[in-house]
VOGU-937057 format. One record per residue (C-alpha): x, y, z; residue in one letter. Coordinates in steps of 0.5 Angstrom, whole numbers, plus 500, padded with zeros to 3 digits. Layout:
REM residues N
XYZA/...
//
This chain:
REM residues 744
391269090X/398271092X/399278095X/406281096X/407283102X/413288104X/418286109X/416290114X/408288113X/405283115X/411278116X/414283121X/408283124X/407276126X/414275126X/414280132X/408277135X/412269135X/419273137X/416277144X/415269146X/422268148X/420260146X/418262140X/424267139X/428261141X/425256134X/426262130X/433262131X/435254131X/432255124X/433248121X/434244127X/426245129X/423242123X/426236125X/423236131X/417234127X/412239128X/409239121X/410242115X/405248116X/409250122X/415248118X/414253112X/412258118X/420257121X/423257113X/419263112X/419269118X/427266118X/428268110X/424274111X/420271105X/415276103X/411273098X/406268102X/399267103X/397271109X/391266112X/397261110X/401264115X/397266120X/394258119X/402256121X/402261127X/395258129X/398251127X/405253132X/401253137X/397247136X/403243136X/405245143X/397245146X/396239150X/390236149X/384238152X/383236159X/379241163X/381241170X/387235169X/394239170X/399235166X/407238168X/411239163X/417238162X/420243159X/422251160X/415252155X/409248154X/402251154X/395249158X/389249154X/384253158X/378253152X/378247147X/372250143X/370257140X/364258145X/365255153X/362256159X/367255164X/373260160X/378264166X/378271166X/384275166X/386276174X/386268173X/379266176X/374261173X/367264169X/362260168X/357263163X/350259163X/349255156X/342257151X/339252155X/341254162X/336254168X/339260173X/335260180X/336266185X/335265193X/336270198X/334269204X/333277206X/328278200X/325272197X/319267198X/319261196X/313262192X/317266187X/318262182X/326264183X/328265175X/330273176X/334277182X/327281182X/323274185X/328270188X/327264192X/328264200X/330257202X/335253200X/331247198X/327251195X/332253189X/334246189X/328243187X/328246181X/335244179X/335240174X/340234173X/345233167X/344241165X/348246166X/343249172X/346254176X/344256183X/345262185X/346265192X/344273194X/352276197X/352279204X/346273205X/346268210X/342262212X/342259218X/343250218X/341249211X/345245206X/347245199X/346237199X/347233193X/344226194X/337222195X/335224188X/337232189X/338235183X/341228180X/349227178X/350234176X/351238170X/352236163X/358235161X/365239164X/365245160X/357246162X/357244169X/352245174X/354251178X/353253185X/355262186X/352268188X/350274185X/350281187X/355285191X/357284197X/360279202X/360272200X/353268201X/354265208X/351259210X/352257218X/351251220X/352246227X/350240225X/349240218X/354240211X/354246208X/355243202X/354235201X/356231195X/355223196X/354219190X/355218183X/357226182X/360230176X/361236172X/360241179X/362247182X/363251188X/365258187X/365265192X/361261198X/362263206X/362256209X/361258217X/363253223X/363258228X/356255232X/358248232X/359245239X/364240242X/358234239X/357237232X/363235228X/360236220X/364238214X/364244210X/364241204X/363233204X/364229198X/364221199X/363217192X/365217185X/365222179X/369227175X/370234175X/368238181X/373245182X/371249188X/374256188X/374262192X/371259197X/370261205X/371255209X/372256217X/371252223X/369244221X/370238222X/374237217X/373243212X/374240205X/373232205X/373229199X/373221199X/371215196X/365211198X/367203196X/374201195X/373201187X/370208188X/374214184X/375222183X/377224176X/379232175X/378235182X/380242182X/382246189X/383253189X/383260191X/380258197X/381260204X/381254209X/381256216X/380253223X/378246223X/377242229X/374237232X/375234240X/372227237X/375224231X/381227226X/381233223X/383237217X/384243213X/383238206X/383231206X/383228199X/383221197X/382216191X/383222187X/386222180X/387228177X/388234184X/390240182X/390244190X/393251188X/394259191X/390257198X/390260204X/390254210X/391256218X/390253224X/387247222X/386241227X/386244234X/382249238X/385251243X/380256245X/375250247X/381245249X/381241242X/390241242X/394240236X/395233234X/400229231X/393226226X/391232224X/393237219X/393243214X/392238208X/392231208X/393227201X/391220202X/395214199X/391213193X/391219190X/393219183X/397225179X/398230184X/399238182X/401243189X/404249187X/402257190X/399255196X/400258203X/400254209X/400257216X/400253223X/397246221X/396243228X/401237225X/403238218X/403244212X/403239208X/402230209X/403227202X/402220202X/401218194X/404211193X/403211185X/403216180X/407222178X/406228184X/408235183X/410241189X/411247188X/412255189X/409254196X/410256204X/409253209X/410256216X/409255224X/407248222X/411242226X/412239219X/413243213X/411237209X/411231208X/413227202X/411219200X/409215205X/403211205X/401204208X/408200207X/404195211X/402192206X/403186202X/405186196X/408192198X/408199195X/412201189X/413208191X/411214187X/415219183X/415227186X/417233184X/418238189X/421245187X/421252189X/417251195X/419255203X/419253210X/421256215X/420258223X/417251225X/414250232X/412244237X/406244238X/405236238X/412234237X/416236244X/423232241X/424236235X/420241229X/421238223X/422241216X/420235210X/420228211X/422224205X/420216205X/418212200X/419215193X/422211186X/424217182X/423225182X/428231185X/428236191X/431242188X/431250190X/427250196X/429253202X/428250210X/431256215X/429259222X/426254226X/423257231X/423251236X/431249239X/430242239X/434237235X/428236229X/431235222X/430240216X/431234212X/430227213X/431221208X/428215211X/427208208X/419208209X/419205216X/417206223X/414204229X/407203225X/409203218X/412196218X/415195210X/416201205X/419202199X/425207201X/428213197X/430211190X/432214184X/432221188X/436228187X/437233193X/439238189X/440246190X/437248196X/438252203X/438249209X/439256214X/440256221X/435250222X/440247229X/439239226X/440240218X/439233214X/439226216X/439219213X/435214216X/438206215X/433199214X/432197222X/429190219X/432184214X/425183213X/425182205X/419188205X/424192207X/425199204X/432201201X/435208199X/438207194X/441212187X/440218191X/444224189X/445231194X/449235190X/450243190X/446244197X/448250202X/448247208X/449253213X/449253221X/450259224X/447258231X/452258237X/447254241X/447248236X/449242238X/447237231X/451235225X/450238219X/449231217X/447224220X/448219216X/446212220X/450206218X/447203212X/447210209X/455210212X/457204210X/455204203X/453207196X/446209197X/447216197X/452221193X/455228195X/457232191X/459240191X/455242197X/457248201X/458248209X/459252215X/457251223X/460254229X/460247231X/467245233X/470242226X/471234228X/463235229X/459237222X/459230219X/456224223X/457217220X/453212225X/455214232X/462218230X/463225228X/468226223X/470234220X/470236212X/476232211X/475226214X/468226211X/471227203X/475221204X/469217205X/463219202X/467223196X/463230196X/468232190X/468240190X/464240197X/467247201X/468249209X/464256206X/461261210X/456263204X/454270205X/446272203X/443279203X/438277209X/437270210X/434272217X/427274213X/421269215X/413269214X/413275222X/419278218X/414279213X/408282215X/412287220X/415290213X/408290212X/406294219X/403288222X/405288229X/403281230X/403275226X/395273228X/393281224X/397280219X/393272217X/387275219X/387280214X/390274209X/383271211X/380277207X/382274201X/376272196X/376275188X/372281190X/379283195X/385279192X/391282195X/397280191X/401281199X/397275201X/399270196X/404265197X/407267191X/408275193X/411271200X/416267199X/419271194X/421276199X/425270203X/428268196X/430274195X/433274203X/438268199X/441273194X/448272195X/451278199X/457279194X/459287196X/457287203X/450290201X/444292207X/439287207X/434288200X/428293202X/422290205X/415291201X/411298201X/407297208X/400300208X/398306210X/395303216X/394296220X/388295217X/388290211X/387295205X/386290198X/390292193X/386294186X/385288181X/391287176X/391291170X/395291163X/396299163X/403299159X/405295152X/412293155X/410288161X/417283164X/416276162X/418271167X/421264163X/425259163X/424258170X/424263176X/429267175X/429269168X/426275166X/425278159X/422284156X/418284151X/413288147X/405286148X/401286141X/395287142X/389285139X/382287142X/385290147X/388283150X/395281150X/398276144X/402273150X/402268155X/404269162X/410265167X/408261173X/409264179X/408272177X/402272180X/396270177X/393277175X/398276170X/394270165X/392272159X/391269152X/393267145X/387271141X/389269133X/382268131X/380275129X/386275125X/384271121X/377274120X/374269123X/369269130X/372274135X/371268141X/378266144X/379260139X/387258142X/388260150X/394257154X/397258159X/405256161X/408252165X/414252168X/419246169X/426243168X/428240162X/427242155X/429236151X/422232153X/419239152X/414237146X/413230148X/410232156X/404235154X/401230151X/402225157X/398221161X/398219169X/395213170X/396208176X/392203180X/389204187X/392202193X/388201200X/384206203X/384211210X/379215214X/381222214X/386222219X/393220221X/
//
């Protein structure tokens, strides 16, 4: 039966619902044009429709339309494995059927719900026996081991540790038969939690993983457990979380990590070995050490699928309270060769004994993201590998966007504090990061192009197909280097298609005696390498900005051999381009650097504090780079806490029906109406305004149907729109290259 609706019925209603998503507001303008694109005719009708402000439609057809716009746009359903799009709007599906185990709750955490035939078994060392039977919080186990003899492999079992608990050298151990391969499939996981309030459940180990995956293991997580190093001695070098073999879907969240070997291994057994679908998240991951062997905050290798999201890594690698010194082998996060199709955005990375970041996939399509990295002798490094190899590597594409780096140290590399080393990369773009005020006063490059080759590293594949393009390089007293082939040995790597365009290369320091670029003679003499419309400024003398080989050269002599079209000698005035991650927590009442990443250590699901996070930090830096075009005092600094202590903020709430939405990148707002709809939001959030603000596409109820989440998504971010409906539907597939222990 028809039902005549008034135009300002519910037609207008759902037109306002799809016009508050700026994306969708987008199709309705372009009429016509979207129906090309394909989308069917549901959503067709829908378009003509709303535009026309047609009242006379079946209301469940237009709904089935709504319902049907989205559809169009969700990628497939894929639990952990992130697929970048490549548009200003795309959607990740976070519930592919109506009733889920594994949902994300509203402050963006991961809730995994026990199925009808789940076994959920409680321990807890300060009020159980292991002659309970375990099934109740009134007659939990008391050992370990105890509760995993009832696991159960291939169910969705859940073991259960009492908060504030501890348990001293007891394991989480899954091999040898122990609780089988996992649980039942990715959206009814096996899962290892807590319960009850309080602290984390803590396992304080000296010689023995906490948590040890070996084997065939899928379908399991890891959520809100203190894993605790603090009793090792110098001959104890366990990990904290130790997977070695092969499987899919393990996510380990809201974890605690602190003081081991290597404090999150995961890692193949055998050269055929894969992981598929690892998720690596909210986890504070603190003070690995290890006097015997390498060690790092994470290690990952042969993993195809990684997402490694909104982290707080410090001070892995070294002790320097025992005599374990930093190492050039050792770092924050250390991504093997063989990982495949890597997402690393939101992440907080401080005092890494080496590198924040070392980033060494040869294949596949990577993506780095919105992170900041600190006190670190690398900020980052991107590609590299084992270019030793024959046949040689064929580079892998990386994305590396919005990320900050800024005050590097020497810990371990006297001859200079590096900012992002690039090497062997086919195809991708390093854009709108920020590399300032390294803390060292040495020669160390902000960025450095290389072709893959070193002392050890004898043949790569170089940078090819590349773009350098809008970033700020501040004050950093050795700003970019271009390094030549040293070999004519056919393996050799080559720069080559790489553009540098639109870059602010700036240098303010009085004691700087490095050019602004060095280009060594390969890059000199050929066309390996474009400029265009970069803006440049140092207190150098004129004739000693640029450097082609072994002469310098000033602006002009540089145009009239490299071209630059459009490049100027322009002093670029910022609002407050001294702010770092110290500035930072001064504004916060910190007198020191160690009491501000102390109380960042605090954070966990029970105290997430937005002022800690990666997104809340590198925001105030960004905002430090405004350009200052009235001569304005440097931005205000965030409210300080009302004393040192950490003070967790409250949980995100939506307490108002007009919340700002980011879209189309990072610096777009829109505002626009919420319509609820049982009390949750119809609208979905932007990347990086913190997390607390995910919500969820409720379209079910509507449509009188049950009241469970049936279209969940969440957007990402990315740069070009002419792909958009084509990205989310990709696949990253790519072979395996060979294999590294965890170390340098």
């Amino acid at each position: 039966m028809l039902l005549l609706v008034p135009n300002l019925g519910n037609i207008a209603l759902f037109a306002l619902i799809f016009a508050t998503s700026p994306f969708l507001a987008d199709l309705l303008e372009v009429g016509n044009s979207v129906t090309n694109r394909d989308l069917g005719p549901p959503t067709s009708q829908f378009i003509e429709n709303v535009s026309s402000g047609n009242a006379t439609m079946r209301v469940q057809e237009l709904v089935q339309s709504g319902v049907q716009l989205i559809g169009n746009l969700v990628a497939p359903c894929s639990r952990n494995k992130s697929i970048p799009s490549r548009a200003p709007f795309s959607f990740e599906t976070l519930e592919c059927r109506q009733l889920m185990a594994v949902t994300t709750d509203a402050g963006g955490w991961t809730v995994v719900t026990p199925s009808s035939d789940s076994r959920v078994i409680y321990v807890s060392s300060s009020e159980g026996n292991d002659q309970n039977d375990g099934l109740s919080e009134s007659a939990p186990k008391k050992t370990l081991a105890a509760g995993l003899a009832l696991m159960r492999n291939g169910f969705p079992d859940q073991l259960l540790l009492k908060s504030g608990d501890v348990w001293t050298n007891e394991q989480i151990v899954g091999g040898n038969g122990s609780f089988g391969q996992g649980g039942r499939s990715a959206d009814e996981p096996m899962l290892f939690s807590s319960y009850g309030e309080g602290a984390r459940p803590k396992l304080v180990n000296s010689d023995l993983e906490p948590v040890r995956l070996v084997g065939t293991r899928s379908n399991i997580y890891v959520i809100g457990l203190h894993l605790d190093g603090s009793i090792r001695d110098s001959t104890d070098n366990p990990g904290g979380i130790n997977v070695i073999g092969r499987g899919e879907n393990l996510h380990f969240e809201d974890n605690l990590i602190d003081g081991f070997g290597t404090n999150l291994i995961v890692n193949r057994a055998t050269s055929s070995d894969t992981w598929d679908d690892v998720s690596i998240r909210r986890n504070v991951i603190v003070n690995s050490w290890n006097t015997s062997a390498h060690s790092q905050g994470i290690y990952a290798n042969a993993v195809h699928g990684l997402l490694i999201e909104e982290n707080t890594l410090d001070h892995n690698g070294w002790n320097d309270a025992i005599g374990d010194e930093p190492s050039g082998f050792n770092h924050n996060m250390y991504l093997s060769h063989s990982n495949l199709d890597v997402v690393i955005r939101d992440n907080f990375s401080s005092r890494g004994s080496s590198a924040g970041l070392k980033f060494q996939p040869t294949a596949g399509v990577h993506y780095v993201s919105g992170n900041v990295f600190t006190q670190n002798d690398f900020g980052m490094t991107v590609g590299g590998g084992v270019p030793q190899e024959v046949p040689p590597i064929t580079g892998a594409e990386y994305h590396v966007t919005n990320n900050v780096v800024v005050e590097n140290t020497t810990k371990v590399t006297p001859s200079g504090a590096y900012g992002v080393l690039v090497t062997n990369v086919n195809g991708g773009e390093f854009s709108n990061n920020i590399i300032a005020n390294k803390q060292a006063d040495n020669p160390g490059w902000a960025l450095s192009i290389m072709d893959g080759r070193n002392s050890w590293e004898t043949r790569g594949y170089g940078v090819r197909d590349f773009e350098v393009s809008d970033n700020v390089i501040y004050n950093w007293r050795g700003q970019v280097q271009v390094k030549e082939p040293t070999t004519t040995d056919p393996y050799t790597g080559e720069i080559s298609n790489v553009r540098f365009e639109n870059n602010a290369i700036q240098e303010p320091s009085l004691t700087n005696d490095q050019p602004l670029i060095q280009l060594d003679a390969f890059a000199a003499d050929n066309g390996v390498i474009s400029f265009t419309g970069n803006k440049y400024y140092s207190k150098q003398a004129a004739n000693e900005w640029f450097k082609l080989d072994t002469t310098s050269v000033d602006l002009a002599t540089w145009q009239a051999t490299k071209g630059d079209a459009g490049a100027t000698n322009s002093r670029v005035d910022y609002v407050d381009p001294t702010r770092t991650v110290t500035t930072y927590a001064a504004s916060l009442g910190y007198t020191t650097y160690e009491a501000f990443i102390s109380a960042a250590k605090f954070q966990s699901k029970a105290n997430w504090d937005v002022r800690f996070t990666a997104q809340t930090i590198g925001d105030y830096i960004r905002d430090g780079y405004q350009l200052d075009t009235v001569g304005v005092t440097p931005l205000p600094s965030p409210s300080a806490p009302t004393s040192s202590a950490f003070a967790p903020l409250p949980a995100f709430a939506f307490t108002a029906p007009m919340q700002s939405l980011m879209v189309a990148g990072d610096s777009t707002r829109v505002e626009s109406s919420i319509v609820q709809q049982d009390s949750q939001p119809m609208m979905v959030s932007h990347q990086t305004a913190f997390s607390q603000l995910q919500q969820r596409v409720r379209l079910s109820s509507l449509m009188g149907g049950s009241t469970t989440n049936s279209d969940c998504a969440e957007t990402k971010t990315d740069e070009s729109a002419s792909d958009a409906w084509n990205a989310a539907f990709d696949n990253w597939d790519g072979g395996l290259a060979g294999d590294y222990s965890p170390g340098g």
